[in-house]
N, C-alpha and C positions, 0 to 999 in steps of 0.2 A: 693550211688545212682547208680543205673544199667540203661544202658538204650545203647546208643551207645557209644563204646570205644573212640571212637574220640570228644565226647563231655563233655565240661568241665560245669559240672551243681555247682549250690551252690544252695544253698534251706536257704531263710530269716526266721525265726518264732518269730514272735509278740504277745507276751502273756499279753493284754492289759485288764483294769478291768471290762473293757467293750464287747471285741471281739477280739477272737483269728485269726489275720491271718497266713498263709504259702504262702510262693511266692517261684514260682521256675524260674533259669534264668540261662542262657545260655550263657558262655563266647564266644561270636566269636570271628573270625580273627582279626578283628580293634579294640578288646578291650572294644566292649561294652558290656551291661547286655539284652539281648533279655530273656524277660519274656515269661516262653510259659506255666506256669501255675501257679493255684490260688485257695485258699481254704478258708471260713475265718467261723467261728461258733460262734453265741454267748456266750460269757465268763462267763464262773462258778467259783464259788470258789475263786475268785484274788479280791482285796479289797486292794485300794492305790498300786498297784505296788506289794504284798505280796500274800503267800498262805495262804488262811483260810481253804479249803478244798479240799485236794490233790488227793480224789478221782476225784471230782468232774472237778478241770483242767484237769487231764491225758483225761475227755470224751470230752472235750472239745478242747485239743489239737488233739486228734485221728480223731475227727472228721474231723477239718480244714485239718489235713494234709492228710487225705483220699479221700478229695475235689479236694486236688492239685492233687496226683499222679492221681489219673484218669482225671484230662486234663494234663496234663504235660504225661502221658502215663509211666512216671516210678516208680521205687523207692525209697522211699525217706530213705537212711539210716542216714543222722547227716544232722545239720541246725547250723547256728549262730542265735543263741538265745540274744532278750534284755533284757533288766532289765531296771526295773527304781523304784521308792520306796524313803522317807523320808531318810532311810540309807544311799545314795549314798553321801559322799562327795567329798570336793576337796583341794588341797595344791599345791602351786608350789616349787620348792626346785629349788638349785642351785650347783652343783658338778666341781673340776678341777683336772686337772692330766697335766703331762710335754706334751709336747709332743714328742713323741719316735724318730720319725726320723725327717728330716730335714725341712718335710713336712708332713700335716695330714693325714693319711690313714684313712680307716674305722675300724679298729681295736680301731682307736682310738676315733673314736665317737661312737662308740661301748661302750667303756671303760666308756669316761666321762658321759656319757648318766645312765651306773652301778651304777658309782659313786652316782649321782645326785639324785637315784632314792633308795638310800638303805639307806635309815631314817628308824625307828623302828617306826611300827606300832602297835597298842593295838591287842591283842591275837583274839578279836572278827572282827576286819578291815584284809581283805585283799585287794592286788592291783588289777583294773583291768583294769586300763588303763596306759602308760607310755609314754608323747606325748611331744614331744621335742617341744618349742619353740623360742628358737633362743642362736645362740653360738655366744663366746668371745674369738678371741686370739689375746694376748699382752694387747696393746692399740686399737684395732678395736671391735667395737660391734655393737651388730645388723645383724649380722652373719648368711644367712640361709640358709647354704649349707658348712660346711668346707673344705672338700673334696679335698685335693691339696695346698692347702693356706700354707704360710710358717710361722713359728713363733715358740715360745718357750715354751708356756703356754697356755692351752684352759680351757674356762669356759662353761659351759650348763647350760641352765635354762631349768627346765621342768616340767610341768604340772601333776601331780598324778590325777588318779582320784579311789576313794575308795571304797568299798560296805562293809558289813555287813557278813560274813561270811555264817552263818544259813541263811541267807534270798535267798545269793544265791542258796547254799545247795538245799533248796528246791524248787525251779522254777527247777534248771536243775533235779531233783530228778523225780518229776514230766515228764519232756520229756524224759527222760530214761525210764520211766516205758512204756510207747510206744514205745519199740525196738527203741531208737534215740540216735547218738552220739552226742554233742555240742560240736561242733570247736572253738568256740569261744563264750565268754560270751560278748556284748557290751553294756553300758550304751543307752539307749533308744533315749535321748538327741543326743548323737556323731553320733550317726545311720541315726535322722532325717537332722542333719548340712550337710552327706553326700548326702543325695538325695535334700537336696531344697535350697543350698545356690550357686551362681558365686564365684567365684577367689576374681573377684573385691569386692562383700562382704566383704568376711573374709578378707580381705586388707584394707577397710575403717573402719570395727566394724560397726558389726550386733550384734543383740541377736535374736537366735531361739528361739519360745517358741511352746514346744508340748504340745495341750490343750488338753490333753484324756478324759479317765471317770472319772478316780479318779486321777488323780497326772499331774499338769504343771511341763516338761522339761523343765529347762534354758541353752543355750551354749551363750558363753558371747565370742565374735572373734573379736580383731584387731590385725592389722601388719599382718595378715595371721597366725595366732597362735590362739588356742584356749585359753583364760584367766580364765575362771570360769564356773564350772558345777553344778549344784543343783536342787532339786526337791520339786515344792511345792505340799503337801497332798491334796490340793484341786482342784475338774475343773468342767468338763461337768456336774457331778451326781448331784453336790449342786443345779444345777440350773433346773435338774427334777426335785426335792425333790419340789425348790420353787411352782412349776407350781404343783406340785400332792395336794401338802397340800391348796396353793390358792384355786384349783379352787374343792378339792374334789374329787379327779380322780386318779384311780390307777397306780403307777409309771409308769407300760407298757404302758399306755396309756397316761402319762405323756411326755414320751421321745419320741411318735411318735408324738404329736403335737410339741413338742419343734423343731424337725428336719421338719416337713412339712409347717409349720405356723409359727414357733419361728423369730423375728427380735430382732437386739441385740439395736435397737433407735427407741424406739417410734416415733417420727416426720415420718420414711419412709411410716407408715404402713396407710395405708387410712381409713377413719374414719368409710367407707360403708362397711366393710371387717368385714366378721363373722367366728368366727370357732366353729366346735362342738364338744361340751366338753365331753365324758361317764362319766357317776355316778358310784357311788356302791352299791353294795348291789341289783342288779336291779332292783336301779329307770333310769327313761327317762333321756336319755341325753340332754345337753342344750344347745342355741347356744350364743356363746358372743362375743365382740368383738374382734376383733384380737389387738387393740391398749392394751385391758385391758391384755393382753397376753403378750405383747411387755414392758407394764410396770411392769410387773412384771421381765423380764427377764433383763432388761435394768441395774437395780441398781447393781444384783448380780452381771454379764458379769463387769460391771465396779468395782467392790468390788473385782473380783480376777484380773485384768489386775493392779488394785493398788496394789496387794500384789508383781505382779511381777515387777513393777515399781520401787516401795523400796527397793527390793531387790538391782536393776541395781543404784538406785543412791546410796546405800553405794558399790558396789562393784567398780563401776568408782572413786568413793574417791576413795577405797583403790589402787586402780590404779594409782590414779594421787600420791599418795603419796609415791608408789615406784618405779616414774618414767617411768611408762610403757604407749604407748599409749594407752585413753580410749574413744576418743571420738567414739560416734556412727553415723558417718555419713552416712553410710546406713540404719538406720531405725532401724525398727522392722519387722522381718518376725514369721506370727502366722500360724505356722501347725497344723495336729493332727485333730482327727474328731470333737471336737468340736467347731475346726477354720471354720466350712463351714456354720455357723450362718449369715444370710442376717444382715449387717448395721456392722459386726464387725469392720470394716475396720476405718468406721467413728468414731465408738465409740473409740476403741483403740488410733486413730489419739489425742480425745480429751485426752485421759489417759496420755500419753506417750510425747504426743506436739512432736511427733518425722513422720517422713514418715512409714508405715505400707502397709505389703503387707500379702497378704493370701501365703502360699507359696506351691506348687507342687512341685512333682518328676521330676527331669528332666532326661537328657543324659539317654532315653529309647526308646529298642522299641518295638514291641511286641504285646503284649494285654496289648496296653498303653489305651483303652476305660474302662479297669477291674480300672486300676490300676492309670492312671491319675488322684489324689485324694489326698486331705489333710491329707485325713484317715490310706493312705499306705505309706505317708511319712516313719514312721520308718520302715517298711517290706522293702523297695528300700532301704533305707539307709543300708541294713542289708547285700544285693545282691552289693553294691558298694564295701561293706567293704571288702566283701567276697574274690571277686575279686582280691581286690588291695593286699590280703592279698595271695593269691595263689599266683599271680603274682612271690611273694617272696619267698616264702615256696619253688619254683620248680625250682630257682636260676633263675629266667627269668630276663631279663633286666627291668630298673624300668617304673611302668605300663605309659601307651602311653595317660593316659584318661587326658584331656584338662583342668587338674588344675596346676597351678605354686606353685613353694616354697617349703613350708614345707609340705604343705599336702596332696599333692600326693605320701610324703615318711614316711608318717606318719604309715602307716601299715607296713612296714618294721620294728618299729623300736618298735612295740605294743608286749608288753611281755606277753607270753603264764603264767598263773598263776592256771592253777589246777595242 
């Protein structure tokens, strides 16, 4: 990116099945992301998080990102790009080494950190995230900073998180063909936890969920450590499909009722409340009610919040049974554009029986009126990453931005894998 020498740009790019954004943001003095521009085009060719047509993306990303450089006034040469897709998994492993001197250096969490993280993987998986969650030395655990501490033996536990080789291949393939470099590739999921979650969150357990077009993000966080990452193939599209084949109405016009008129609980929607439907084929449109609209939308919206539900109650088993904190006593926070559904909040509550919050971008500022949105959660998550990750790449002291523990050194410690 060209623009002034003295400014530190990072450019987000969100290649969603739905809509391509680019975000551009500006590291100032105190460390934060000042956004000063924004592109976003609707999405061709991506279907669940994957390419189905590569022509088709590359116009799609050119276009978004041609949006930004003309308000942002530069150019834009490399982005951290996300991913997200049914391939994405996850593992935590556990690695030890002596330790060398009398006291832990960073060499040596460096080390153990290698260690922990060099499991053999299948020819078609690589890694592409390596996220510490907490160290062991001797008899002490629960460890989340070793840094100085004296002892004989150190342990690491750490979080893998994995993709599908080809699948990445081709998304960043795709943004290379528009003259772009990708800095980094970031799961979709870990992008959204950075722009919409507090400290205190990920210290009680939360789970993010980003609801897109085609695929729910899960990040599953307590202790301040991320525990489980996964991607379900279904969200927002199922539930135009419901509303196109109900009421007869073609998907475009399916997906702008859903967003203008859509409630995810029948009870909110008043009984006098009509919306109008297009036909096809050019017959007369019709008007109906908004409750017969709401129940339609009600069952599916609850059909996938159970699917992510299941998920969270076997992965809190497998939590309790290896010891680890699982409880969620912060809730659920629902990102992603198809979080900004009027009555989600209530419905979820009923799913979940847990506290539910819509969740926003925070620590911004900018053209926070563009960008203040469930929708841009993972593009800000992308501009956080970005950051925290410079920060370290230009041997700066570690970033200043107002999170504790482990995960403000979390991009320190994210291993570069192309």
């Amino acid at each position: 990116m060209t623009k002034a020498a003295d400014q530190k740009l990072i450019v987000g790019l969100d290649i969603g099945t739905s809509e391509v954004t680019a975000l551009v943001g500006e590291v100032l003095p105190d460390n934060t992301v000042n956004v000063i521009g924004m592109g976003s085009s609707p999405s061709r060719g991506m279907d669940k998080g994957g390419v189905n047509d590569l022509e088709s993306v590359v116009k799609s990303v050119q276009r978004a990102v041609d949006k930004a450089e003309l308000m942002a006034e530069c150019q834009i040469s490399s982005v951290y790009l996300s991913l997200s897709g049914k391939h994405i998994s996850c593992q935590t492993e556990k690695g030890m080494v002596p330790i060398s001197e009398k006291e832990v250096t960073q060499d040596d969490v460096d080390n153990v950190i290698h260690t922990a993280k060099s499991v053999k993987l299948s020819d078609e998986q690589r890694t592409l995230h390596v996220i510490p969650q907490e160290f062991a030395i001797d008899y002490q655990e629960g460890i989340k900073n070793p840094v100085g501490l004296s002892g004989v033996r150190m342990e690491a536990s750490v979080h893998l998180i994995t993709c599908h080789n080809d699948m990445a291949k081709n998304i960043v393939k795709a943004v290379e063909r528009c003259d772009l470099k990708v800095d980094h590739l970031i799961f979709s999921g870990l992008a959204s936890s950075y722009a919409v979650l507090t400290p205190d969150e990920r210290e009680l357990g939360v789970c993010v969920v980003d609801i897109g077009g085609g695929t729910m993000d899960l990040a599953i966080w307590s202790g301040g450590a991320l525990r489980h990452a996964e991607v379900i193939p279904y969200a927002g599209n199922v539930v135009t499909s419901d509303i196109a084949y109900a009421f007869g109405t073609p998907p475009g016009d399916a997906e702008d009722i859903k967003v203008k008129y859509g409630c995810a609980l029948s009870e909110l929607v008043s009984k006098d409340a009509k919306v109008d439907v297009p036909s096809v084929g050019g017959r007369p449109s019709r008007s109906l009610q908004s409750q017969t609209l709401a129940e339609v939308i009600e069952p599916r919206y609850s059909e996938l919040l159970g699917l992510v539900n299941q998920k969270l109650l076997t992965v809190q088993e497998q939590l309790r049974e290896a010891g680890v904190k699982h409880h969620l006593a912060a809730g659920i926070v629902l990102t992603g554009g198809a979080a900004q559904m009027e009555g989600l909040t209530e419905c979820a509550e009923r799913v979940f029986r847990h506290q539910v919050r819509i969740g926003q971008p925070l620590e911004l500022s900018g053209l926070t009126d563009y960008v203040q949105a469930p929708t841009y959660a993972t593009a800000v998550g992308l501009l956080h990453y970005g950051k925290d990750s410079q920060s370290f790449d230009e041997n700066e002291l570690e970033p200043k931005r107002s999170v504790t523990g482990l995960f403000s050194r979390i991009s320190g410690w994210l291993k570069k894998e192309f």
